[in-house]
C-alpha positions in Angstrom: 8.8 -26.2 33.0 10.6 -23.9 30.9 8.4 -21.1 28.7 8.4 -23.1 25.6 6.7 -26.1 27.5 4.2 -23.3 28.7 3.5 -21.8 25.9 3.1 -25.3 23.9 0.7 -26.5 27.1 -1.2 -23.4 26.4 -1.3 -24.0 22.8 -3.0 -27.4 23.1 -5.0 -26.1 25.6 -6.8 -23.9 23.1 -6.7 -26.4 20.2 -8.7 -28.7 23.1 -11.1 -25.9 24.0 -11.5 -25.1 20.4 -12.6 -29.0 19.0 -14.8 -29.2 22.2 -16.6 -25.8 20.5 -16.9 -27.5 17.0 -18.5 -31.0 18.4 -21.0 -28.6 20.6 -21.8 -26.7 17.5 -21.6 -30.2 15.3 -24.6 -31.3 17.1 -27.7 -29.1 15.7 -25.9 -29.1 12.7 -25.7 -32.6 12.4 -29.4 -32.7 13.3 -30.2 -30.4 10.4 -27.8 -32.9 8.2 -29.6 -36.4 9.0 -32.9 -34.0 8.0 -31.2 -33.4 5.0 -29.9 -36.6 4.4 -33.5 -38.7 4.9 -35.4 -35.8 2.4 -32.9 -36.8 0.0 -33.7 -40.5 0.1 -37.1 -39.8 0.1 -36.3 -37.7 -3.4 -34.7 -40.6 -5.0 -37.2 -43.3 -3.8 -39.9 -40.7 -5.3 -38.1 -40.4 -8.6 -39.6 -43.3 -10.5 -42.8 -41.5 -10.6 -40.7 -37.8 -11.2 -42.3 -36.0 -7.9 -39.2 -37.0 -6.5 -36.7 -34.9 -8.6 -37.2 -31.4 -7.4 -36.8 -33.0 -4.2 -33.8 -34.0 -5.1 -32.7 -31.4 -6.7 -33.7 -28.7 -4.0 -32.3 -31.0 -1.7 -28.9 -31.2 -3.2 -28.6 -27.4 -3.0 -29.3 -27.2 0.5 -26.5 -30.0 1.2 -24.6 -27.2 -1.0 -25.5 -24.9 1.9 -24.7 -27.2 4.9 -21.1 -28.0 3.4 -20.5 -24.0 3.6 -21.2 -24.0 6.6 -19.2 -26.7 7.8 -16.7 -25.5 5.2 -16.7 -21.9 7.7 -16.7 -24.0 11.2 -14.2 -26.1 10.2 -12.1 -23.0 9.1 -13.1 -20.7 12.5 -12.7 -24.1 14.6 -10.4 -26.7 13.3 -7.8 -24.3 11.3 -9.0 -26.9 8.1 -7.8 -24.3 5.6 -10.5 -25.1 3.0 -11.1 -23.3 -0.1 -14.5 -22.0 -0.9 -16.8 -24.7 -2.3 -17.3 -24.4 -5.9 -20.6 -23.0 -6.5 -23.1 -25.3 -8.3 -22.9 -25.8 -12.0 -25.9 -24.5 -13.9 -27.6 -27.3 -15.5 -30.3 -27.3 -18.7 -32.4 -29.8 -20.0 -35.1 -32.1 -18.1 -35.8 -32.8 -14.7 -34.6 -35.8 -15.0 -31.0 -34.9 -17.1 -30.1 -32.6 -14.2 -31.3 -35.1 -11.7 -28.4 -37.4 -13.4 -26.0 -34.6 -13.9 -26.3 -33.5 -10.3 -25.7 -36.7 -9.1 -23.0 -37.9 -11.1 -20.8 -35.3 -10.1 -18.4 -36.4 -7.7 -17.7 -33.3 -5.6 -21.7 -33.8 -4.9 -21.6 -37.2 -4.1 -18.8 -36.2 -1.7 -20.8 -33.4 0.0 -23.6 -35.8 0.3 -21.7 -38.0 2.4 -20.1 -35.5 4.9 -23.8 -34.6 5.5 -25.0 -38.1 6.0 -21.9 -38.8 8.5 -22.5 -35.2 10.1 -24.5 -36.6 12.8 -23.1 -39.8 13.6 -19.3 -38.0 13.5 -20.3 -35.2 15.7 -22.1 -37.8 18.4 -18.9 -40.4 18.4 -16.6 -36.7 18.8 -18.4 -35.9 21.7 -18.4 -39.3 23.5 -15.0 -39.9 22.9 -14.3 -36.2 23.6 -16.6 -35.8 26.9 -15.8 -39.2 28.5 -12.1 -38.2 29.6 -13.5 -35.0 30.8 -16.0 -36.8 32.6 -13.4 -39.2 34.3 -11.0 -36.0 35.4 -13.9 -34.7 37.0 -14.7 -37.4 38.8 -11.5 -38.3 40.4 -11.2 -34.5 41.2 -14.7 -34.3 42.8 -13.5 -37.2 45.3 -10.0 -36.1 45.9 -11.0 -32.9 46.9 -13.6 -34.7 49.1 -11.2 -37.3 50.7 -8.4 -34.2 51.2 -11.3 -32.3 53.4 -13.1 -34.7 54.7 -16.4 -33.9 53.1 -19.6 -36.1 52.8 -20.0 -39.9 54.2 -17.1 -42.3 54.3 -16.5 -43.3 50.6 -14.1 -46.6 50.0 -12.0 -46.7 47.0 -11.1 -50.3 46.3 -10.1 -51.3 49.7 -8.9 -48.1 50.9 -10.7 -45.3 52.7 -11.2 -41.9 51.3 -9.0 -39.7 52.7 -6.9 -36.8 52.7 -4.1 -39.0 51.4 -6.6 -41.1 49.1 -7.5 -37.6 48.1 -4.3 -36.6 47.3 -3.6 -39.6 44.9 -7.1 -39.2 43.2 -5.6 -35.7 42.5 -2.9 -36.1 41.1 -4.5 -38.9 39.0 -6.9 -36.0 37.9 -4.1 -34.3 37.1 -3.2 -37.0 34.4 -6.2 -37.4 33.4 -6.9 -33.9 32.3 -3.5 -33.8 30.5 -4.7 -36.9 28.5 -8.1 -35.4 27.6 -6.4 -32.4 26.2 -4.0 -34.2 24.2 -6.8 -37.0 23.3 -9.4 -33.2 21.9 -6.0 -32.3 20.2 -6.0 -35.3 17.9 -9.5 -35.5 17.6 -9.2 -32.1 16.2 -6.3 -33.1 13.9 -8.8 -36.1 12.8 -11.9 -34.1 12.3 -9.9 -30.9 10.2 -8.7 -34.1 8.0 -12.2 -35.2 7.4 -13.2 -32.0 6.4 -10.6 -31.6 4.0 -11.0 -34.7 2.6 -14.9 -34.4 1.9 -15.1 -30.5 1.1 -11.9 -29.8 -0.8 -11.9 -30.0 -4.5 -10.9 -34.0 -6.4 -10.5 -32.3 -9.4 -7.3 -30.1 -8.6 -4.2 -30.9 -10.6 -1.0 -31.4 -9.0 1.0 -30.0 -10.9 4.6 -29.2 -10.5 4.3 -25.6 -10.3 1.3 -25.7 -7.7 3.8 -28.1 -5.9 6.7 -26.2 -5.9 4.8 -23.3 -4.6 3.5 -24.9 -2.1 6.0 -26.4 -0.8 8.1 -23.3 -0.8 5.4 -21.6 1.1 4.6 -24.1 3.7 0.5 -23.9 2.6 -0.5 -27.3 1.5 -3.7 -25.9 0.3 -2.5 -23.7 -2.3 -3.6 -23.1 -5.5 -2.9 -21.2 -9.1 -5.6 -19.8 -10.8 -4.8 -18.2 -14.4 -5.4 -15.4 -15.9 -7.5 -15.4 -19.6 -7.5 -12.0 -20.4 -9.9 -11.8 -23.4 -12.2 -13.4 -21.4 -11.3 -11.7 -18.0 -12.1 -14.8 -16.0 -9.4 -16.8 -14.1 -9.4 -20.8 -14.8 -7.8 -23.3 -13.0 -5.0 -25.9 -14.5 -8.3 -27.8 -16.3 -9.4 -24.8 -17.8 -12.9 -24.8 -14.7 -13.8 -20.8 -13.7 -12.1 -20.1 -10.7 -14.3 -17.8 -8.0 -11.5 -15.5 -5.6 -11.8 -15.7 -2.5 -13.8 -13.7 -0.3 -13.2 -11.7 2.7 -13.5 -13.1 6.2 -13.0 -16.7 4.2 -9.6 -17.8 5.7 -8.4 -17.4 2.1 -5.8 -14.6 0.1 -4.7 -14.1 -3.4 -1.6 -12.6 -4.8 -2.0 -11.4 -8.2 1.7 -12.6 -10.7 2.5 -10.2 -13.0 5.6 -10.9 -15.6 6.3 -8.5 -17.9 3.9 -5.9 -17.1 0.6 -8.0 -17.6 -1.2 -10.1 -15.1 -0.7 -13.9 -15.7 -2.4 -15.8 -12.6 -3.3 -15.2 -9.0 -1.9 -17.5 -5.8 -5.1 -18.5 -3.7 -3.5 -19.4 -0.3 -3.8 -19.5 3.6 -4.9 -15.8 4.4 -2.4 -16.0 7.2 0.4 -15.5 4.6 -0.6 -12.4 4.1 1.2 -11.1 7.1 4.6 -11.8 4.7 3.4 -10.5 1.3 6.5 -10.2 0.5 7.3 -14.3 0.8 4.3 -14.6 -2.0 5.7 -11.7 -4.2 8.7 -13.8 -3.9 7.9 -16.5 -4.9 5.2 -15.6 -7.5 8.5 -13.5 -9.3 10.3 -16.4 -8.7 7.4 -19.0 -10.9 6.5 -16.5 -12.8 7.6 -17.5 -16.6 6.8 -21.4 -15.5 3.2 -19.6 -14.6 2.7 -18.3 -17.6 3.5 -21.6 -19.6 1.2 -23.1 -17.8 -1.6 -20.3 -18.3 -1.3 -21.2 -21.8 -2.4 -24.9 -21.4 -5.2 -23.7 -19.2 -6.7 -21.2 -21.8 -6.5 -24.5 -24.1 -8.4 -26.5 -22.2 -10.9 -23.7 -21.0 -11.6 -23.9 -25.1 -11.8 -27.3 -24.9 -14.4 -27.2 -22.0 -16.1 -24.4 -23.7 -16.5 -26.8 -27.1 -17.7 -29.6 -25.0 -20.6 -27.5 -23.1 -22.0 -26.1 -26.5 -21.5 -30.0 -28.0 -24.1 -31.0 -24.8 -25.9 -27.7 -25.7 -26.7 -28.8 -29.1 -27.3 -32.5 -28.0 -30.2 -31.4 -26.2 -31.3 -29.0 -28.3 -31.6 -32.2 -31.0 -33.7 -33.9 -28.4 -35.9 -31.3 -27.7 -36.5 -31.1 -31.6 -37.4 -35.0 -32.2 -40.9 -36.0 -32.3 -43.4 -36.5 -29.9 -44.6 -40.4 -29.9 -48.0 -39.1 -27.9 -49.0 -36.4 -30.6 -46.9 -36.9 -33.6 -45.6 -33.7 -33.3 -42.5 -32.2 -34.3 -41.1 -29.3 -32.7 -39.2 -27.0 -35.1 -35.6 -25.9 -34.3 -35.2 -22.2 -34.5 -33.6 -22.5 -37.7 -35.7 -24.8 -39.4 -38.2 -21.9 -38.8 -35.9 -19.2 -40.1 -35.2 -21.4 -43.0 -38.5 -21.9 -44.2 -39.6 -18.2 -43.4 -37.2 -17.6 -46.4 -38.1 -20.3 -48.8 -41.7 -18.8 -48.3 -40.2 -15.4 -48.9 -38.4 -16.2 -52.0 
């Protein structure tokens, strides 16, 4: 065995070791999950009469909670490389409007289900993860018996156990502790995909300069966040605020400058950091496509910001309409102001 085979053995080794450590820790939190999961139902059976919507409601932000810290295990554990969640929108209105809103968001409805699959994943993880183990100790336990004669006589099929039995329930061992190691390997691969598919963002463009970066880095989970400078918030490529990462998160950004002035930032793997100088690179490299594309996002970011005041005055409209129970109208604030004049004049 040569030291590439060793230090690839070793490699896997730790990848094993490291997926056992997430399934063991998957277990309480999984518990805590199906909790979660079963209030939540409650909630929405309970909403017909409304004293299930702050149920729901509080319940959804503490799934909000559970996915960061699933979002921060998976990271530590399974290398996912996932982005910080996006924190949760603040909503207006009635109970029952951000009971709606909440749950017809998708990136919600996506948490939900990692947390009502936490459980079930982490028990089928550790079954499929434990019973290989289980099966290299055992034919270790006996070989070890059969080579020193230790305990009562023990058959295995029609042969005896002994030193030579041993010896073959060894080396079978042997094989079957390589195969449990490579079989926690994939199940980490699996479980990081799972992750990723359920906590990273749906709404993220592809677009070509993301893709080009990305590919030129080697970090599929890259992103471009752009700079509005009048606004001094940075926006994604559909014009959403875009929160930097933090420290300790598994995430870096690179600020891109052209021309003096700060155009965008490049949230990727924080382990690129050891090369700023491939991300400098590449940012100079994008920069003027960056830029371009900053534009569009500052468009729709106006767009977004029209459409939120548009809802805003929806509501506003609703609250204002008359009350069938009383026969009430409630004034807008302007219609007050308006007739505080008329009266005046």
């Amino acid at each position: 065995m040569n030291d590439g085979d060793t230090i690839d053995f070793g490699r896997r080794l730790r990848r094993a070791v490291e997926a056992l450590e997430y399934l063991v820790l998957s277990l309480p939190l999984g518990i805590v999950c199906a909790a979660a999961a079963a209030l939540l139902v409650l909630g929405a059976a309970l909403s017909a009469i409304w004293i299930g919507l702050p149920v729901v409601l509080f319940t959804v932000a503490g799934c909000a909670r559970l996915a960061e810290l699933e979002r921060r295990q998976a990271n530590r554990l399974l290398d996912a490389h996932i982005p910080p969640l996006t924190p949760p929108a603040h909503r207006e209105g009635t109970l029952w409007r951000r009971a709606i809103a909440t749950l017809s968001d998708r990136d919600n409805w996506r948490m939900l289900v990692l947390v009502a699959i936490k459980l079930p994943v982490a028990l089928l993880g550790l079954a499929a993860g434990l019973f290989p183990i289980a099966v290299t100790a055992w034919l270790l336990i006996f070989g070890v018996r059969g080579i020193g004669h230790l305990g009562d006589r023990f058959y295995v099929g029609p042969w005896t156990l002994g030193p030579l039995t041993g010896l073959l329930l060894c080396a079978l061992a042997l094989a079957a502790g390589i195969l449990a190691i490579a079989a926690l390997d994939g199940l980490r691969t699996l479980l990081a995909s799972l992750s990723r598919a359920l906590l990273s963002s749906g709404e993220r463009a592809e677009g070509p300069v993301r893709e080009l970066l990305a590919e030129s880095l080697g970090d599929r989970t890259l992103s471009v966040a752009y700079w509005l400078p009048e606004r001094r918030i940075f926006v994604d490529e559909l014009g959403h605020k875009v929160h930097m990462p933090e420290p300790g998160s598994g995430r870096a950004w690179t600020a891109v400058e052209r021309d003096g002035r700060r155009v965008a930032a490049i949230i990727h793997d924080a382990e690129l950091a050891t090369g700023p100088e491939l991300v400098n690179a590449a940012a100079a490299g994008a920069a003027l496509a960056i830029d371009n594309e900053r534009l569009k996002a500052d468009l729709r970011a106006r767009v977004e910001e029209l459409r939120v005041s548009r809802v805003r005055i929806v509501e506003a409209g609703d609250h204002a309409r008359p009350d069938p129970a009383s026969g009430s109208v409630t004034p807008c604030p302007r219609s007050s102001t308006n007739s505080s004049r008329s009266g005046s004049q």
